[in-house]
Every structure is written in C-alpha cells, then in structure tokens.
TIGULUM-422496 format. One line per field, with one value per residue (C-alpha): residue in three letters; x, y, z. Coordinates in steps of 0.5 Angstrom, whole numbers, plus 500, padded with zeros to 3 digits. Last residue first. Layout:
! TIGULUM-422496
residu	c(ALA ...)
east	c(X ...)
north	c(Y ...)
up	c(Z ...)
***
This chain:
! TIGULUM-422496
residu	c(UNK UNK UNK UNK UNK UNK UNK UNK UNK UNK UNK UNK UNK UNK UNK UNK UNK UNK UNK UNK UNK UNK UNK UNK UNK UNK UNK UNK UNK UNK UNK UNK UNK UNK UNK UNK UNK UNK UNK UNK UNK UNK UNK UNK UNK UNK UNK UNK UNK UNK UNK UNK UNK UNK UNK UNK UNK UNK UNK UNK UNK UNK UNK UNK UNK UNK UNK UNK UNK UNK UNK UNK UNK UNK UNK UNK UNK UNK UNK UNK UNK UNK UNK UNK UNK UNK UNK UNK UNK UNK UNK UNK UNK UNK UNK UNK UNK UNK UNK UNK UNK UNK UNK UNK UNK UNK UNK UNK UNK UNK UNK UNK UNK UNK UNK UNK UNK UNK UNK UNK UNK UNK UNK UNK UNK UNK UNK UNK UNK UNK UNK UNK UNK UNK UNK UNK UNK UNK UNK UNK UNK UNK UNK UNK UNK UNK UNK UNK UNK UNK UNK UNK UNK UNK UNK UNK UNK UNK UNK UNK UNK UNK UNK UNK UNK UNK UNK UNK UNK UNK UNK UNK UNK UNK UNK UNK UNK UNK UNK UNK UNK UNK UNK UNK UNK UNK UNK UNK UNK UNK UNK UNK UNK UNK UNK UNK UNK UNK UNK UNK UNK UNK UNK UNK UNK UNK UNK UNK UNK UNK UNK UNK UNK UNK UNK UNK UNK UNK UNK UNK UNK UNK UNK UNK UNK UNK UNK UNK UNK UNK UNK UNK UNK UNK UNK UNK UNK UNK UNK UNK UNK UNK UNK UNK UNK UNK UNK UNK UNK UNK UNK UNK UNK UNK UNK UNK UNK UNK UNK UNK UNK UNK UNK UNK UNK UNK UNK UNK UNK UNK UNK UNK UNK UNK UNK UNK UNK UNK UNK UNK UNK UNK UNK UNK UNK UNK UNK UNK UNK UNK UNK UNK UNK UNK UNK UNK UNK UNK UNK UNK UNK UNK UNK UNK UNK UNK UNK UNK UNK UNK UNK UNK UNK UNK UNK UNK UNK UNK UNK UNK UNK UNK UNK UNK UNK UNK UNK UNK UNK UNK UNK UNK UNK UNK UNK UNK UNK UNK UNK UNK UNK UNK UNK UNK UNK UNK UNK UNK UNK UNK UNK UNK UNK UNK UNK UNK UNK UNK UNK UNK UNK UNK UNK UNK UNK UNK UNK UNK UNK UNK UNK UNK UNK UNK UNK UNK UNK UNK UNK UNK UNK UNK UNK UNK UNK UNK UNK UNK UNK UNK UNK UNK UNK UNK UNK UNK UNK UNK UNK UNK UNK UNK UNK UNK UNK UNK UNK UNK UNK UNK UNK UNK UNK UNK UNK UNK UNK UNK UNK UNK UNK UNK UNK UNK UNK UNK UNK UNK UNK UNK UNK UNK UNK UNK UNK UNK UNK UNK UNK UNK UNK UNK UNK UNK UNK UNK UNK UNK UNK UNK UNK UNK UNK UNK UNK UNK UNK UNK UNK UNK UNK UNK UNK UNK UNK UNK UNK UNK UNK UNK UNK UNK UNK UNK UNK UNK UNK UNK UNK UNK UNK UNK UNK UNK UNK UNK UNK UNK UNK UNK UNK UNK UNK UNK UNK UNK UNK UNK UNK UNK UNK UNK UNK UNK UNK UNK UNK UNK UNK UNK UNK UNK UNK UNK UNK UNK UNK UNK UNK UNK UNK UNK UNK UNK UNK UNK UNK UNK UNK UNK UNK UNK UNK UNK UNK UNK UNK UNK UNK UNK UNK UNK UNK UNK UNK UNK UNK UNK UNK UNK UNK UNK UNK UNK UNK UNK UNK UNK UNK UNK UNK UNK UNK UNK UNK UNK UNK)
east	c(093 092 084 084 081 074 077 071 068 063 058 055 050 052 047 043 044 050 050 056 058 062 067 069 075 077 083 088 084 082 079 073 071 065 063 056 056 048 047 040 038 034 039 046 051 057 062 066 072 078 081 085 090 095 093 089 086 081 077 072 069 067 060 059 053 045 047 041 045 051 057 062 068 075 082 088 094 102 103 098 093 087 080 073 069 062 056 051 045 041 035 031 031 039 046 050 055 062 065 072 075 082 087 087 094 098 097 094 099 104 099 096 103 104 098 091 086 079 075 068 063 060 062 068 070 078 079 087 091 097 100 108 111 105 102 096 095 095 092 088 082 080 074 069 063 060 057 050 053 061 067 071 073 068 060 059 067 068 069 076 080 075 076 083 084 079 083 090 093 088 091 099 097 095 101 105 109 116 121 119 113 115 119 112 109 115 114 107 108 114 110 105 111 110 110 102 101 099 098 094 095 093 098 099 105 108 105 108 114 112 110 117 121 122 123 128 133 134 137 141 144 146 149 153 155 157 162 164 166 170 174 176 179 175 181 182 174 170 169 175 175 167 168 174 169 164 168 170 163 161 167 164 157 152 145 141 140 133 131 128 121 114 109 108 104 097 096 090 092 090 096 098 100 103 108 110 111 115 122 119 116 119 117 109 105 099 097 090 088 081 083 085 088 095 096 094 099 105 103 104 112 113 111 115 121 120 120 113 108 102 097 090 085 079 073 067 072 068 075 075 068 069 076 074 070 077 080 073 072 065 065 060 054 055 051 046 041 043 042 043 047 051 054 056 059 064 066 067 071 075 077 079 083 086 086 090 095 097 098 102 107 107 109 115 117 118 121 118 112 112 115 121 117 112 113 110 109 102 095 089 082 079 073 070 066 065 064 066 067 060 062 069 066 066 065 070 077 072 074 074 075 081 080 084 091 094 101 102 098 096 090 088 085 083 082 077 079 085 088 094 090 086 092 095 088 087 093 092 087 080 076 080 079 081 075 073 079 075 079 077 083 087 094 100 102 101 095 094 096 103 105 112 114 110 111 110 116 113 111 111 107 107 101 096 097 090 088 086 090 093 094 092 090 090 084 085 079 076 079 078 084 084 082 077 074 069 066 058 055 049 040 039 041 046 044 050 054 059 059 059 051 049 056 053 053 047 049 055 055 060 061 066 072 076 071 077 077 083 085 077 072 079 075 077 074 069 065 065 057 056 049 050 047 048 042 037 036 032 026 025 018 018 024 022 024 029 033 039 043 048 046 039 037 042 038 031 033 034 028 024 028 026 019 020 023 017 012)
north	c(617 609 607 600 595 592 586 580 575 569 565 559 557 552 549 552 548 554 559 556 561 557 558 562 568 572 578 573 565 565 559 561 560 564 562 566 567 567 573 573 579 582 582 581 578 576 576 570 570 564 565 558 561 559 560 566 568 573 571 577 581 589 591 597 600 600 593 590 591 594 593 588 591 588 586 582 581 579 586 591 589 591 589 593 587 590 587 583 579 576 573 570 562 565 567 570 577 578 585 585 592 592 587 580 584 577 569 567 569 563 559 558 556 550 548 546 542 545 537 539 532 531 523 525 532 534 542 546 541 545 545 548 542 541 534 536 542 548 550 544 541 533 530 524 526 519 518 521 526 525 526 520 515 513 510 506 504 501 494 494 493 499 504 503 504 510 514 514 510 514 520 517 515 521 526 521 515 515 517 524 521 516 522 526 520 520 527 527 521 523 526 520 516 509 502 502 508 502 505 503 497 496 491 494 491 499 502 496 499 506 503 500 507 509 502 501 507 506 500 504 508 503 500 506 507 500 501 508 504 498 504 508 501 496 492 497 497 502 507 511 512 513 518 521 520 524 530 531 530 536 540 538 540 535 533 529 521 519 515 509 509 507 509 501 498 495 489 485 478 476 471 473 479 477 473 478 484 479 482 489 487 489 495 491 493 490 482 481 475 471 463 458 453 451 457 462 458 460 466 468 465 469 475 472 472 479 482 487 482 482 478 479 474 475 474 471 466 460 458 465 465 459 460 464 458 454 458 459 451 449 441 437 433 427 423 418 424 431 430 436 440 435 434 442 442 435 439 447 441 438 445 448 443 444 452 451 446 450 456 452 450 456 459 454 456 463 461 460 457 454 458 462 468 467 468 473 471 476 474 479 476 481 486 483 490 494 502 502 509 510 502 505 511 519 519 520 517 512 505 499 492 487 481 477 476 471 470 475 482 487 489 491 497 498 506 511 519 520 528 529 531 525 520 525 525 518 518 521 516 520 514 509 501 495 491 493 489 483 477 469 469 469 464 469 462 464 466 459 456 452 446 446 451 446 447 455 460 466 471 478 483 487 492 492 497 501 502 508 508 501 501 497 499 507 511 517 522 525 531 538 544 552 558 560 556 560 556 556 554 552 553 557 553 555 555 551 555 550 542 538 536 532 530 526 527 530 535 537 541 543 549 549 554 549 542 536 530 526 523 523 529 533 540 546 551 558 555 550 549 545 542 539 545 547 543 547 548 545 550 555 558 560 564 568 568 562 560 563 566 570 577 576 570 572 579 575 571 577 579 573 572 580 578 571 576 581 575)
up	c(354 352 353 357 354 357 360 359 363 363 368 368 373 380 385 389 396 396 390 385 380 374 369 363 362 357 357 356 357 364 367 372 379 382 389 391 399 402 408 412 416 411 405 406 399 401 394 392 388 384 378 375 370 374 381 382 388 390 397 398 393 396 393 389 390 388 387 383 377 377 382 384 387 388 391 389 393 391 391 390 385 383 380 378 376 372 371 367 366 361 361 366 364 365 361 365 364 367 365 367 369 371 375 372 369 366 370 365 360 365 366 358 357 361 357 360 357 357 358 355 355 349 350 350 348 348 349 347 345 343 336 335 333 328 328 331 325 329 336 337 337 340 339 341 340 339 331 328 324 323 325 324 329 333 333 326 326 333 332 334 328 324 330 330 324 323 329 331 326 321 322 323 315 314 317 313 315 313 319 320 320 327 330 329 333 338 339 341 345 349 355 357 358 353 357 353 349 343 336 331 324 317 314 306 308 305 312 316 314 315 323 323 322 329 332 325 326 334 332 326 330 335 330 328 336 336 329 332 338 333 330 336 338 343 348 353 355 353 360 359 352 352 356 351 346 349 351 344 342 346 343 337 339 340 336 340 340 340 347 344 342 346 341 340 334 335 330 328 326 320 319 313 315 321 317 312 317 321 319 322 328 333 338 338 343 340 337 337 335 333 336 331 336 332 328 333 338 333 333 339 338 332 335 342 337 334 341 343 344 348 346 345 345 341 344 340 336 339 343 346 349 352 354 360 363 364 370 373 373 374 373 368 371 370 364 364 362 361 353 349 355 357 350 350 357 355 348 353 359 353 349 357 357 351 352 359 356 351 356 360 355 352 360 360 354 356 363 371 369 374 380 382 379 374 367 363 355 356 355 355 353 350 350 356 357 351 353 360 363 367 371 372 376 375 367 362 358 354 355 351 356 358 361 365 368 364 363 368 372 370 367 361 357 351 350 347 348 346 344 349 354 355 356 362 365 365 369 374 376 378 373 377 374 378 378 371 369 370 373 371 367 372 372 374 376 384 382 380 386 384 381 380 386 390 399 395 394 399 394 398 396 391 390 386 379 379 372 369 364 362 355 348 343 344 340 338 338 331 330 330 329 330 325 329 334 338 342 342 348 344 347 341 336 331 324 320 315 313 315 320 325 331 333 340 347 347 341 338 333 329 324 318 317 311 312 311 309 306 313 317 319 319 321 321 325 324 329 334 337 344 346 353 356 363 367 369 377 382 384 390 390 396 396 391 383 383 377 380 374 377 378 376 380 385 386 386 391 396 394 396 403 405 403 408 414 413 413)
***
C-alpha cells in the first residue's frame, strides 16, 4: 500500500509539472490528444489573387479553414499562433512532379532474342502500374517540396513511354495510402523511347502508342457488345496492357503527357487530334510558338519551373578573363564578332524560357506550374525570375494555387483560403515573392509543419543560457516552472525548480542542435523513477515542443527567457 501511494503521488507531480492526464497511479488513463484547432492572428491573409484580409484571424479546425476575416472569437481549445504582420496563402499546387516516389533502380537490360517485338516492360509499356505502388511519405524530397509552400502534388511514376497512372497527393501523412487524395488521377504518358529495342525512337514510340489505343479501342467495342448479349459469343480476352485505356477512351481519365519541346508538343497533339482523349500536357519549357495550337486544343497546361541557369553579372576584368577563355576555347575559325552573336542568341534563348509563362498569360491560356526536372533549391528564384520577366505577383499566385486547383478538379476543396475548404496553407515572413520572404510554417490537411531556414539555426543557436519559464496547458490547468541554464564551454547545464519540486532538480542531457533543444529531468518517488524528455524548437528568446512521459505519451510545452535587468 505505501509503494502504490507513493506511485500516486509521483503522478500527480507529472501531471502538474508536465501535463500528464493521470491523478494516481491507479487511475491511469490515455492521454488527450494535442488539439487540431490552430488560430493565426494578427496576419494577412491572401485568401486568392485579388483578395486579401489586411491583420485578419484564421482558424483551422479538424483539418479544414473553419473560419477568415477580422476579430474572430477564438476557441478555447486553439493553439494560437501569433502571426503578426506575416503572410498566408493557400498551398501550391504543383502539376506534375515525382515527389515522393522511389526511383527503381537500373538494371541490366540485356537486348532480347526480339529486340523488334519485346516484352512489354521491356518496351517502357506499363499502363497497368499504379504510382501508389512506389510512393514514400518519409522521402526527402517530400520535404524539400513542402517547405517551399506546396502542399498538393500530381505525382507520376518513372519510367517509359507508358509507366502507368499518376495520382493527386497531399505532401502529409505517414504512408502512401494516407497521402493519396485522388487516386488514378492520369493516365501518364511520355515520348521516351526504349533502349535498344522498339520503339527505339520518337516516331517509333507514336507508332506503338497509336497502335496501343486502337487495340485497346476494338478490345473496349468487343467487351461492350459481350456484356449486352453474352450468348453465341466468345468471351472477350483480359489484357492488363489495353484495360487502362478504357477509362481514357471514355474521357473519364485524362492522359497527361509529358512534353517539354515544341516539336513533341505538336506531336502530343497531333494524337489528341486523331483519338479525342481529355489531355493534359505539363512540363512544357517550350511552348512559346504553339501558344495559339494548344489554345485551340483545350488542352490543360502545366509549364515548367526548371529554367536555364541565369547569367550573372561579371566585372570587366571578369569579362576580360572570359573572353580570353573563350578565345582559347572557340575554334580558330569564330571571330570576336561571330562569339558575341552566339553569346547574344544564347541570351535571348534563356530570354524566352523566362518569359514563356507571361506569354501564355497574354493567349489568355490558363496554366500552373510543373517542378518536374526543377531542383528544389531554385524554385523560388525562377518564380521571381519569371515575374521580373512579365507575369505579375498575381498571376504567378494564381499559377500556383486557384489555376491549378481549377485544371484539376479541385476548386471546391484547395486553392483558396476559405471556409469550408482543405487547410492547406503556407505563411511567410513577407510577401512570398519577396526576395527577402521565408517560408516560416506550411499546413496540410491542418497538420503544423515548422519550416526551418538556415537563419533560424544560427539565432537558434544565441544565449540558451538563462532563466526560461517553461508552462503547460493540461485538463488540470496550467502549470509552470523555472529553467535555470548555463554555459561552460560547448556544455549546457541546468536546474528545474518550482511547482512541486521543493528544490531545484538538476537537468539531464542538455544539447542543442540548431535550434533544436534537447533535456530530460529524473524524477524519484518512493523508490520508483520516470524520466521526462522535453524536446523543443527555439525561436529567440521562445521555444515550443513537446514532454514525452514514457508509455504516457507526450504533452505540449512552451518556454519563455525572462529578460535580463541591465546594471
């Protein structure tokens, strides 16, 4: 009896100190969950281009935007995060992209007996895969996507001329099942030819891609007319190969091509004009001279977001050493002036991909952005390139967000920030197309995601050492107490004290990485010890994070630096 009152007792300080939900030992219960109910205040809201709430309140609710606008009650039960004078927009959603899925790995393609009539996966032919076979939520890439403001992706995977069917995802959740928001989204398509066997060229892969969807057309006609009236007819063959066109040929599936050239944009299209199907065509880098083509084609587009390398701006004795590299390297035969004429077409090269998206802008073709082939790094700064080159800060907006949101069947759940939809946000520092903007928090689903910036790490990193008020909210209330830290060297140490705790009690295991702070505590009651793990991003002279009470599950906490008084 004395040992399991001694257990109730040291409970009841967890439960005070670091929000355990337990009273006694004997009346141990499952934690309450960490709210889903999330309030920005004091932030500017771009709910779409044109619409904006200046210093408005967002609430999120069980995944969903549950309420925009000015002086909104707040509910009890809310994380609220003091957005002042930050940005939120509805989260990007990128066309075409393979986040998130596992790239198989090469192996040996040995030339078969029949290089002119393969096996299917031989050919690059498989319709029949799902890309939800290959997806990876914990892919780092996934990451890399999301902390840049997207929240939503069609995804595809590798593969051929047909590797199979791509799928809408949202950049959250721990499997592909959970990522999944509408699965069989496309039936992808490539002009990729095969190695070393057919189809072995461009023209090659057209012919088989033709011959595919009129077999598949016969096979569809022939299982139609069996299913009216089975009798005095053979039963039609199954063909995994053929099967997925059905839903193309009905126009319930688009297929979505890619097609970055000119010429194999007006090859894509040349198919759609002889079979009819639904097309998407995305991660288009040179489009600008078929503007008025796909226009009239109906066709959805997605541009690219992978650029030319920009050209910097060098100093003349910078310039002076080029040209003499370029006078060792040209040939004999190129004159000063016929390098300057290369280096002027090469300018106006890099010239059109930057400004291809304005120019679709004035077709008065609606289009959003692809991140296919693009590196995750330079995103950002090709989207401002691509505005410095004509678009505006809105129409890059609604490139990201309520275009794409429309072109894929979307518009009632993403897009926008309003009531009622997904909450799929991203908030930055400054405006997001500001050189100077940070992506500082994205929400899918109404799940947090912190983002961190190479910046937050280094003022992470500045005087841990001090006196930190660390409070928690709990079904019993509030509770607080006092870190005491200190430095010597490359080693923190510290003390806990108030509350329950008669005295200080000496922290264990103090680290920070970044801004990623890391303790423990011990605490020792009647014989039995429990360690508590806090583990926290610091922001300043702020932290938040999390205590982990063993089987107990984890509780928020938050931290605070007193000031320190000046002599």
């Amino acid at each position: 009896m004395k040992n399991r009152y001694s257990m109730g007792r040291m409970y009841l300080l967890l439960s005070l100190l670091f929000a355990s939900v337990m009273l006694y030992a004997q009346e141990e219960r499952d934690l309450r969950p960490v709210s889903r109910t999330y309030v920005l205040t004091n932030v500017n809201i771009v709910q779409a281009p044109g619409r904006k709430v200046d210093m408005g309140t967002l609430i999120i609710k069980d995944g969903l935007i549950k309420a925009v606008g000015k002086n909104l009650p707040i509910p009890p039960e809310a994380i609220v995060i003091k957005a002042d004078s930050l940005y939120v927009y509805a989260g990007f959603i990128d066309g075409l992209s393979r986040t998130g899925v596992i790239k198989p790995k090469d192996e040996n393609k040995e030339r078969p007996k029949d290089p002119g009539n393969p096996p299917a996966e031989r050919a690059g032919i498989t319709p029949q895969l799902d890309v939800r076979n290959f997806l990876s939520a914990s892919d780092k890439t996934v990451e890399d996507l999301r902390s840049l403001g997207f929240t939503t992706a069609h995804v595809v995977p590798y593969g051929g001329m047909l590797p199979g069917n791509g799928a809408i995802v949202q950049l959250t959740g721990k499997s592909p099942d959970e990522m999944v928001l509408i699965e069989q989204s496309s039936f992808y398509s490539e002009l990729t030819p095969a190695e070393r066997v057919y189809p072995a060229t461009t023209m090659a892969v057209i012919a088989k891609w033709r011959e595919l969807y009129r077999q598949a057309t016969i096979e569809k006609n022939y299982a139609t007319l069996y299913a009216s009236n089975r009798a005095g007819l053979e039963r039609p063959s199954s063909s995994r190969l053929l099967e997925p066109f059905y839903p193309v040929i009905d126009k319930r599936t688009p297929v979505l091509f890619k097609a970055d050239k000119m010429w194999d944009i007006h090859r894509v299209l040349g198919l759609q004009k002889d079979f009819g199907f639904s097309l998407i065509v995305a991660g288009i880098k040179e489009g600008w001279d078929v503007t008025g083509k796909l226009k009239t084609s109906g066709a959805k587009i997605f541009l690219s977001l992978d650029l030319p390398e920009e050209k910097k701006d060098e100093k003349k004795d910078d310039k002076k050493d080029e040209k003499k590299d370029a006078k060792k390297d040209a040939p004999k035969s190129m004159t000063d002036a016929e390098k300057e004429a290369l280096e002027k077409r090469k300018a106006e090269s890099i010239a059109k991909y930057v400004s291809q998206a304005a120019e679709f802008q004035k077709a008065g073709i609606p289009f959003g952005f692809s991140t296919l082939d693009a590196k995750s790094k330079d995103i950002q700064a090709n989207l401002r390139r691509i505005i410095k080159a004509g678009l505006t800060e809105d129409q890059a907006l609604a490139a990201l967000t309520t275009t794409p949101a429309q072109l894929l069947g979307l518009s009632d759940r993403l897009g926008s920030v309003d009531a009622g939809k997904i909450a799929n946000l991203v908030v930055s520092s400054k405006p997001y197309f500001n050189e100077k903007s940070k992506v500082k928090y994205v929400f899918v689903e109404g799940t947090l995601y912190k983002i961190e910036t190479a910046d937050s790490k280094k003022d992470a990193t500045v005087a841990l050492e001090g006196e930190w008020t660390i409070t928690s909210e709990t079904p019993q209330g509030k509770t607080e107490s006092t870190l005491n830290i200190k430095k010597e060297g490359d080693k923190y140490s510290g003390k806990i004290s108030g509350a329950r705790f008669p005295q200080p009690q000496d922290l264990d295991e103090i680290t920070l990485d970044g801004n990623k702070l890391k303790f423990s505590v011990t605490l020792t009651e009647g014989g039995n010890t429990m360690k508590i793990t806090i583990e926290a991003t610091v922001e300043g002279s702020t932290f938040k994070g999390s205590a982990s009470i063993g089987p107990n599950g984890n509780v928020p906490v938050e931290g605070k630096k007193k000031p320190q008084l000046k002599p």
